[in-house]
C-alpha positions in Angstrom: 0.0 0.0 0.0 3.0 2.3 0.9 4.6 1.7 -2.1 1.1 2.3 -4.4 0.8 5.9 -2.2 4.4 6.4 -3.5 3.5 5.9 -7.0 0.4 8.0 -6.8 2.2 11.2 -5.4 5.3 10.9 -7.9 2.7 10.2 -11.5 0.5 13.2 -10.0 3.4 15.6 -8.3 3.8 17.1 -12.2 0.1 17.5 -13.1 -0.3 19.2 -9.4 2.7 21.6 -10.2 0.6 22.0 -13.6 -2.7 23.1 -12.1 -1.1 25.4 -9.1 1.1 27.7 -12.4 -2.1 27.9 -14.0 -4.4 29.1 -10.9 -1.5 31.3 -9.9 -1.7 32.9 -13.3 -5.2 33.4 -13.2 -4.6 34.8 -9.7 -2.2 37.4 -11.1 -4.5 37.9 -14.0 -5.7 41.6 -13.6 -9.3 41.2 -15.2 -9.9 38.1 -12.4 -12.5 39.3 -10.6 -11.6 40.2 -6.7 -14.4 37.6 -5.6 -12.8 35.0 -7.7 -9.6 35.9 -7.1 -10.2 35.2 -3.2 -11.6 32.3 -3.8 -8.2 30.8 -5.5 -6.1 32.1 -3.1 -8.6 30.7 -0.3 -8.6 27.2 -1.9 -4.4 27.3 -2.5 -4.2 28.6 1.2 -6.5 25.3 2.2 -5.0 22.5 0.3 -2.8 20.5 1.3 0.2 19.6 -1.4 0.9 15.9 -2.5 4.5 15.7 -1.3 3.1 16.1 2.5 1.1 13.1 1.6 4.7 11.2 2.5 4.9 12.1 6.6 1.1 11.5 6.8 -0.5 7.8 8.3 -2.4 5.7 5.9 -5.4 6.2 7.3 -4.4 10.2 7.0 -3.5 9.7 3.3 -6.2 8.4 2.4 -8.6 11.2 3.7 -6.6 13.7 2.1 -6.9 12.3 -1.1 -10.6 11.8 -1.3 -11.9 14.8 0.3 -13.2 17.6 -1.1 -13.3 19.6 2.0 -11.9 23.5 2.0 -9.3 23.0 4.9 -10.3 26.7 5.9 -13.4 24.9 7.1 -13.8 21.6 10.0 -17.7 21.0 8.9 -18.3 18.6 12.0 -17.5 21.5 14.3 -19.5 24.2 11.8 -22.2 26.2 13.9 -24.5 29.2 12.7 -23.8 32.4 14.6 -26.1 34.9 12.7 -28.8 35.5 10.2 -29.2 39.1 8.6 -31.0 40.6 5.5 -31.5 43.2 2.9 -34.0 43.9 1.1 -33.3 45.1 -3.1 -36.0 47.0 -5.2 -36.4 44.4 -8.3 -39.3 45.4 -9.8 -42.3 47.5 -10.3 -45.7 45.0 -9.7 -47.1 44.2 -6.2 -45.6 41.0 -6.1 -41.5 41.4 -7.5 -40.8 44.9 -6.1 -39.8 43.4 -2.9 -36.5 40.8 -2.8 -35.5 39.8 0.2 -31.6 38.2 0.2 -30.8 36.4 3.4 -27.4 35.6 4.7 -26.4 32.6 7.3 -23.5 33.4 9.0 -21.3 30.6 11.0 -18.1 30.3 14.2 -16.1 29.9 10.9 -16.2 32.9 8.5 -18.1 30.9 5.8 -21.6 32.0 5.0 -24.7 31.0 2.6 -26.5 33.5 0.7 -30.3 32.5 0.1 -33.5 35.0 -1.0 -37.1 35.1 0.0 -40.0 34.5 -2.5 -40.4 37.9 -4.6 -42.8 39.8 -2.9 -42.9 38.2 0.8 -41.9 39.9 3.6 -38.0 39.2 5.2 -39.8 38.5 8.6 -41.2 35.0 7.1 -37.1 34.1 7.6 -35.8 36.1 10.1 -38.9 34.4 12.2 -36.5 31.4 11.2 -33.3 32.8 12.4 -33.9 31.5 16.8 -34.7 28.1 15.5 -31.4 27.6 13.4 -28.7 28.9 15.7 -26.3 27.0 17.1 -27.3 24.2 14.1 -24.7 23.1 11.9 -25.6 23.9 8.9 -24.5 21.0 6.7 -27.1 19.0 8.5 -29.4 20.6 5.6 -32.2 18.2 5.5 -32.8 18.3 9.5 -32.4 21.9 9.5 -35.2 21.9 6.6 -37.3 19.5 8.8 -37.1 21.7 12.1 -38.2 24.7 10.2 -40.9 23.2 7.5 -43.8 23.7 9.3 -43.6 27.7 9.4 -44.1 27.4 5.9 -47.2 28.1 3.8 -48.6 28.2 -0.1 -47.4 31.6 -1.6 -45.2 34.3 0.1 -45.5 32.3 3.4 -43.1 29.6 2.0 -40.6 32.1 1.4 -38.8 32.1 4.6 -38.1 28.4 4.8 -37.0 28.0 1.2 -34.4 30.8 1.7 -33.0 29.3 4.7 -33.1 26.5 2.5 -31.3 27.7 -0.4 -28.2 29.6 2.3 -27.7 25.9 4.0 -26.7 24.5 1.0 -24.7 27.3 -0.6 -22.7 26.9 2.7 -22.8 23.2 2.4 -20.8 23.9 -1.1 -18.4 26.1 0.3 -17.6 23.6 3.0 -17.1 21.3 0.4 -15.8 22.7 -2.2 -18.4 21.8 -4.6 -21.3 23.0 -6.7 -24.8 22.5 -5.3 -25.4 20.4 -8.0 -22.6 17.7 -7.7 -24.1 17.5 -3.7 -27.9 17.2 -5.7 -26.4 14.0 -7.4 -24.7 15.5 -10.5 -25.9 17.2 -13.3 -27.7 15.9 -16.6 -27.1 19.4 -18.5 -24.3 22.4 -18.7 -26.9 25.1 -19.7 -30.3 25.9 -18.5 -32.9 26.9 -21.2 -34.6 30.5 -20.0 -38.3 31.2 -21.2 -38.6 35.1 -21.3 -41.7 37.1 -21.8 -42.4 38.7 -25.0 -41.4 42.3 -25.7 -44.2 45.0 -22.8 -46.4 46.5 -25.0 -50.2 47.8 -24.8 -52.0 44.6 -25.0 -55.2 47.3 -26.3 -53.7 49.0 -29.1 -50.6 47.2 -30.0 -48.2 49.1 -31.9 -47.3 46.0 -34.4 -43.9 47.4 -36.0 -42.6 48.4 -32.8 -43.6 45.1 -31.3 -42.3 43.1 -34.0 -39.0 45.1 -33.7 -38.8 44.3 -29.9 -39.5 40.8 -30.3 -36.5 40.2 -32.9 -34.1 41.6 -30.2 -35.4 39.2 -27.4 -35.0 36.2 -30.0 -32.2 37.3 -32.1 -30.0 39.3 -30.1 -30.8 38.1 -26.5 -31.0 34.6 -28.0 -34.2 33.6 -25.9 -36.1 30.2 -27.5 -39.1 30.2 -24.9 -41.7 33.0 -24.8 -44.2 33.7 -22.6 -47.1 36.1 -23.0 -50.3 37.2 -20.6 -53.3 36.2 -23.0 -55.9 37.8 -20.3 -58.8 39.6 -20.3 -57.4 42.9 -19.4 -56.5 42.4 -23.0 -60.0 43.1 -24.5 -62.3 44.1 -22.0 -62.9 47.5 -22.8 -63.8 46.5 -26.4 -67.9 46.6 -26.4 -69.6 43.2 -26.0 -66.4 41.3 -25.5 -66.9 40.5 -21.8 -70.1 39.8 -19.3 -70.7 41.5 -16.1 -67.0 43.3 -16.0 -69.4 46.6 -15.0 -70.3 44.9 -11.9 -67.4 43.2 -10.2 -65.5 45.1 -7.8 -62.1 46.3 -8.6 -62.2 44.9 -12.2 -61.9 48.2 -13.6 -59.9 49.5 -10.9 -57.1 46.8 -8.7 -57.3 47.1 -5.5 -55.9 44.0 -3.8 -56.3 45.2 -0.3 -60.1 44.7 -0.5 -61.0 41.5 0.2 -64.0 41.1 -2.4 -62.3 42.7 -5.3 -62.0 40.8 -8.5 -58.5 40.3 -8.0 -59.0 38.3 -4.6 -61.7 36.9 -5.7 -61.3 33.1 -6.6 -61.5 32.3 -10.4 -65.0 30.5 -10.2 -66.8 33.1 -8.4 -66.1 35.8 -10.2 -69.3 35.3 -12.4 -67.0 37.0 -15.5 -68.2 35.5 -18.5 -66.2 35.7 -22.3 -68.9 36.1 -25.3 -67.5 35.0 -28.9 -66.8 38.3 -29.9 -64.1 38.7 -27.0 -62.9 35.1 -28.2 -63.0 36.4 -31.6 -60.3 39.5 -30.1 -58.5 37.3 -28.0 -57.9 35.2 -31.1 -56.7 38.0 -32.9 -54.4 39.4 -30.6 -52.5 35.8 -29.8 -52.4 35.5 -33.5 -50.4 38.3 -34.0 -48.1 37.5 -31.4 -47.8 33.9 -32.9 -47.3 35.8 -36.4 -44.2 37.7 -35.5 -42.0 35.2 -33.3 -43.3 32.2 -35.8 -43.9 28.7 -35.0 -40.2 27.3 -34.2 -40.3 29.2 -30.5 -42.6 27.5 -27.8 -45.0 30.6 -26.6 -46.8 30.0 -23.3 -49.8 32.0 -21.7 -50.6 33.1 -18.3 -52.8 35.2 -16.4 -55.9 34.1 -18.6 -58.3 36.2 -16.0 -60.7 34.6 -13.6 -63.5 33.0 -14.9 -64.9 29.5 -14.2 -64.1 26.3 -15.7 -66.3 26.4 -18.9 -64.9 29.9 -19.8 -61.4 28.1 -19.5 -62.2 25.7 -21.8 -63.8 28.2 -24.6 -60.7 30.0 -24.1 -58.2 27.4 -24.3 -60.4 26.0 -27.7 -60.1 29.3 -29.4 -56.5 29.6 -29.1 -55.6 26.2 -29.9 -54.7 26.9 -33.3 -52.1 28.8 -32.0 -50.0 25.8 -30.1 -49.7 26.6 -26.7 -47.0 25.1 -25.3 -49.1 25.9 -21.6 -52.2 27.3 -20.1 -51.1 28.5 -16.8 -53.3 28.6 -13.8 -56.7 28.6 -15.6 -58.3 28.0 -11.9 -56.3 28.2 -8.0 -53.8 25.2 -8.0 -56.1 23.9 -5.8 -59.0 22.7 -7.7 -57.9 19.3 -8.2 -61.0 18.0 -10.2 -61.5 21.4 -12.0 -57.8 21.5 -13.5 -58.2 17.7 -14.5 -61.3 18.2 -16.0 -59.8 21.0 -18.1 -56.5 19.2 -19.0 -59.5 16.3 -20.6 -61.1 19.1 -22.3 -58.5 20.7 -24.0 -55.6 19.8 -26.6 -53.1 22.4 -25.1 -51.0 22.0 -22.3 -52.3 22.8 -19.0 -49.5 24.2 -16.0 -49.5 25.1 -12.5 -47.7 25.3 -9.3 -46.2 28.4 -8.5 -47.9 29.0 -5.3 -47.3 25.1 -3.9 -46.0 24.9 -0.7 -44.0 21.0 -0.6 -44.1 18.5 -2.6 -47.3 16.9 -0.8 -49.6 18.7 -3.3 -47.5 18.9 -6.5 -48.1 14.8 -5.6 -52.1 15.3 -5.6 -51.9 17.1 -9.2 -49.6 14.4 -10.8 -51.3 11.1 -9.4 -54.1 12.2 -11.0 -52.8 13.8 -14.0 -54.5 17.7 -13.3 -52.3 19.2 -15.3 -49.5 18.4 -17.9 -46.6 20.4 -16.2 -45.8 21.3 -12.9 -44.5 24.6 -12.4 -42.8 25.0 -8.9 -41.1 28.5 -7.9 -38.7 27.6 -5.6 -38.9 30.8 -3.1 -42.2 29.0 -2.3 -42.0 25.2 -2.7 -39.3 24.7 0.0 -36.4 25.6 -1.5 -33.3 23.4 -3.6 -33.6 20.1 -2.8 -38.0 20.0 -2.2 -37.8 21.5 -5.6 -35.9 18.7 -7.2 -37.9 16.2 -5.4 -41.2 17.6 -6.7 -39.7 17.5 -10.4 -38.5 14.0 -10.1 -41.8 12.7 -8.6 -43.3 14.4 -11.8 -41.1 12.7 -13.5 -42.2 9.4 -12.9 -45.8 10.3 -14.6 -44.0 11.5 -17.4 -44.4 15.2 -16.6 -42.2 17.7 -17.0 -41.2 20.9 -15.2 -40.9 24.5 -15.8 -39.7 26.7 -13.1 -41.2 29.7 -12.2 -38.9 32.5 -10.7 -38.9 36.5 -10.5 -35.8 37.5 -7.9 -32.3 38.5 -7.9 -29.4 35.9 -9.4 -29.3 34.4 -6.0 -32.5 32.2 -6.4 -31.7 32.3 -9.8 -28.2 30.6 -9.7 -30.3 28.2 -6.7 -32.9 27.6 -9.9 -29.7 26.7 -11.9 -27.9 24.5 -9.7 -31.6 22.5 -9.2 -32.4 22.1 -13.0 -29.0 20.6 -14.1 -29.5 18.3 -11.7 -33.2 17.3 -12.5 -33.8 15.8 -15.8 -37.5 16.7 -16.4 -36.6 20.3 -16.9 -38.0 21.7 -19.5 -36.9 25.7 -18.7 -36.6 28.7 -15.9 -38.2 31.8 -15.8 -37.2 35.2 -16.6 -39.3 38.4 -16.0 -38.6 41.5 -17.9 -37.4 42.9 -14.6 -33.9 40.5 -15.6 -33.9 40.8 -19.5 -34.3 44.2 -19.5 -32.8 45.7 -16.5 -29.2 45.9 -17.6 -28.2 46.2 -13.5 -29.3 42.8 -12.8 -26.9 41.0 -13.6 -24.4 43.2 -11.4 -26.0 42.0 -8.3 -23.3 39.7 -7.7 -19.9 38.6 -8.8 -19.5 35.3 -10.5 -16.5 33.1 -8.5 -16.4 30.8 -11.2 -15.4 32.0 -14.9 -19.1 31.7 -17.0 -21.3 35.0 -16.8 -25.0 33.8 -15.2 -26.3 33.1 -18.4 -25.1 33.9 -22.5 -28.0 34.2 -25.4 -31.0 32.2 -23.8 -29.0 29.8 -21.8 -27.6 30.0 -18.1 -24.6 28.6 -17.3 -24.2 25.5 -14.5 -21.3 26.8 -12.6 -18.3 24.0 -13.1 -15.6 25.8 -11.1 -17.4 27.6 -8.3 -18.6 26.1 -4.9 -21.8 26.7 -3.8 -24.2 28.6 -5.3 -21.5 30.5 -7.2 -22.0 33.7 -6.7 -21.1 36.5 -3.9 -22.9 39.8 -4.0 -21.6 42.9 -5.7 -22.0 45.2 -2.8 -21.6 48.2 -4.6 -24.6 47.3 -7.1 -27.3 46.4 -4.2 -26.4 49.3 -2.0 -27.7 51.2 -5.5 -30.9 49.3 -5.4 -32.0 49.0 -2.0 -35.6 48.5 -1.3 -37.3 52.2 0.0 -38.7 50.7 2.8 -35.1 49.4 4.7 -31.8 50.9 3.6 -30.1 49.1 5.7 -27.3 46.8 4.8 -26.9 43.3 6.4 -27.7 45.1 9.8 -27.6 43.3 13.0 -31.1 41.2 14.0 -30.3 40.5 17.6 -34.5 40.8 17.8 -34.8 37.5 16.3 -32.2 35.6 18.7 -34.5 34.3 20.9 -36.9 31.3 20.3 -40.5 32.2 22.1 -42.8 29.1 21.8 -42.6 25.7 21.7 -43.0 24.4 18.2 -43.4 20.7 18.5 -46.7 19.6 16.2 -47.4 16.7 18.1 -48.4 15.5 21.9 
């Protein structure tokens, strides 16, 4: 055995010399981002070199030369310290204004970055923060067990799948490895993004300017998914399109704050009904849309409006000409029977999911078959690894997956890591609030060498542990949220735990 170590460390001594000239070039390299450049010099300081293999035991030997772990880190002795926030304007709807980035600190200088679902409020994780401390944080699915149950559908699952998302950009780091290789590996190098088509007045479309907009989101920004909102804010002030829109509070005017506006009001009950000549608009105005990015790109709807069941399958008959590649949320996620009954109705592909808290009811909708894809969003379903294991129990009804998102690159790059290493993917999200904010992608420094994403495509991190990204404070201290300018500030309010959380007697 002796001699065998012997021959290992002599046929590798020359490749190691190999790889420590080329990181200590790209260390010198002037256009090596600082972030990255840390990194290196953090993983040179950590290693341990093959000649120092010889004075080591056998036993010792052969831990060094399997593990992956960062020797600035002991992971058995890891402990979180400290959870703080800050909060980044992302947006300009109700829900996406709002991102809430969390960071878990630890006794060891190493911390995780996670983010709340767009829209929530940063309490739903600092609420998190007294039941986490002292936890180590590599213990991920424990950690994700103690703190589950403070989750909810929507914004209320935000907290939990941030904390989430932090442990196992930590766990990385620790490591030494992408999230994805700790998922299991990965089954793709580049994520397909679906983008929305081109903002425009869906009323009185200006068609040139529309047309021109759309060839720079396929052609120059190289996007191959699009994504448009079909509803009925689209034709409703057209005469006779629509019945009883006079009558329902709030449809002319939003106002989600009262309860029985039409926004709150659940799809069924809204009494809204389409005639044939709003079908006949609707029609129309999908057609051109289908017209000008052709029949090559996959074009999804969403927001159709809320109407019952039998208006969701006029609508979805109308447009089916037009190939949907999904009808998104026709009816709440939880109408089990009604979604079914629609997916028999129709010929195009019915999705939802976005507001699923767990993997328990994305189980309901594919045992059944109730829609054709789910469609998770990650700051709500629990986070990396729940996420995965909602697309791979999809996967075993022959489903596939789209992934809904609308935050900073820190859930995006926790997106990325959890679709190369789930094979049912079919693409992430992309709001306009990314494509076309040319800012967004400054929100953090890569530490590996690919931008986030190039034409269409993100980029699976290969060289970077963790999550792969560190924040660029510079850029997010330019777009702090108006309600909290503060940065990472101390939560000392949050230390304490004040009830007794145990679900059972």
């Amino acid at each position: 055995m002796k001699n065998l170590l012997r021959k290992i460390i002599l046929d590798n001594k020359e490749l190691q010399q190999k790889e420590s000239e080329a990181q200590q070039t790209e260390i010198d390299d002037p256009a090596t981002p600082d972030s990255r450049r840390a990194f290196l010099k953090k993983t040179a300081l950590g290693g341990i070199s093959l000649t120092t293999l010889m004075g080591l035991s056998i036993e010792d030997t052969v831990a060094q030369t399997t593990a992956k772990v960062s020797r600035a880190s002991a992971p058995s002795d890891l402990k979180i310290t400290d959870m703080r926030c800050v909060t980044v304007d992302n947006g300009t709807s109700f829900t996406n204004a709002r991102n809430v980035i969390i960071r878990v600190d630890t006794n060891q200088g190493i911390y995780g970055l996670g983010e709340v679902r767009d829209g929530a409020d940063k309490r739903y994780a600092l609420f998190l923060k007294s039941r986490i401390l002292g936890q180590n944080p590599c213990n991920v699915e424990m950690i994700f067990k103690i703190i589950k149950q403070h989750g909810g559908h929507g914004r209320k699952g935000g907290g939990v799948s941030a904390v989430e998302m932090a442990m196992w950009d930590l766990l990385g780091k620790v490591y030494n490895v992408p999230v994805w290789q700790l998922l299991g590996g990965k089954y793709r190098d580049k994520i397909r993004l679906y983008a929305y088509v081109p903002a425009h007045n869906s009323s009185a479309m200006d068609v040139e300017k529309f047309k021109a907009d759309c060839r720079v989101r396929m052609e120059d920004q190289g996007f191959t998914w699009l994504k448009m909102h079909p509803g009925v804010h689209a034709y409703y002030k057209e005469p006779g399109a629509i019945v009883n829109s006079k009558y329902v509070i709030g449809f002319n005017e939003p106002n989600l704050d009262d309860y029985l506006s039409y926004q709150n009001t659940r799809h069924g009950l809204s009494a809204i009904q389409i005639t044939d000549r709003g079908l006949d608009i609707l029609s129309k105005y999908v057609g051109t849309i289908r017209d000008t990015i052709g029949y090559d790109i996959p074009l999804s709807g969403d927001h159709f409006g809320h109407f019952d069941l039998n208006n969701c399958i006029r609508v979805a008959n109308a447009l089916e000409k037009y190939r949907l590649a999904s009808m998104e949320d026709f009816v709440p996620w939880d109408c089990t029977e009604q979604l079914k009954l629609i997916t028999d109705s129709i010929n195009s592909p019915t999705i939802t999911g976005e507001d699923i808290y767990l993997k328990e009811e994305f189980k309901k909708l594919c045992d059944v078959h109730a829609v054709d894809i789910v469609h998770p969003d990650m700051g709500t379903a629990g986070g990396i690894l729940e996420t995965k294991k909602i697309g791979d129990y999809a996967e075993e009804s022959d489903m596939g997956m789209k992934m809904h998102f609308a935050g900073t690159p820190v859930s995006f790059m926790a997106n990325v890591h959890c679709a190369a290493a789930t094979q049912n993917v079919l693409a992430l999200e992309v709001p306009n609030q990314v494509v076309d904010n040319a800012w967004w992608p400054k929100l953090v420094n890569m530490i590996g060498k690919q931008p986030l994403y190039t034409k269409g495509f993100a980029n699976v991190p290969l060289d970077a542990p963790g999550l792969g990204v560190e924040l660029n404070d510079d850029e997010v201290k330019r777009h702090l949220h108006a309600e909290d300018k503060t940065y990472f500030a101390p939560t000392p309010e949050w230390n304490e735990k004040r009830s007794h959380d145990r679900l059972w007697s």
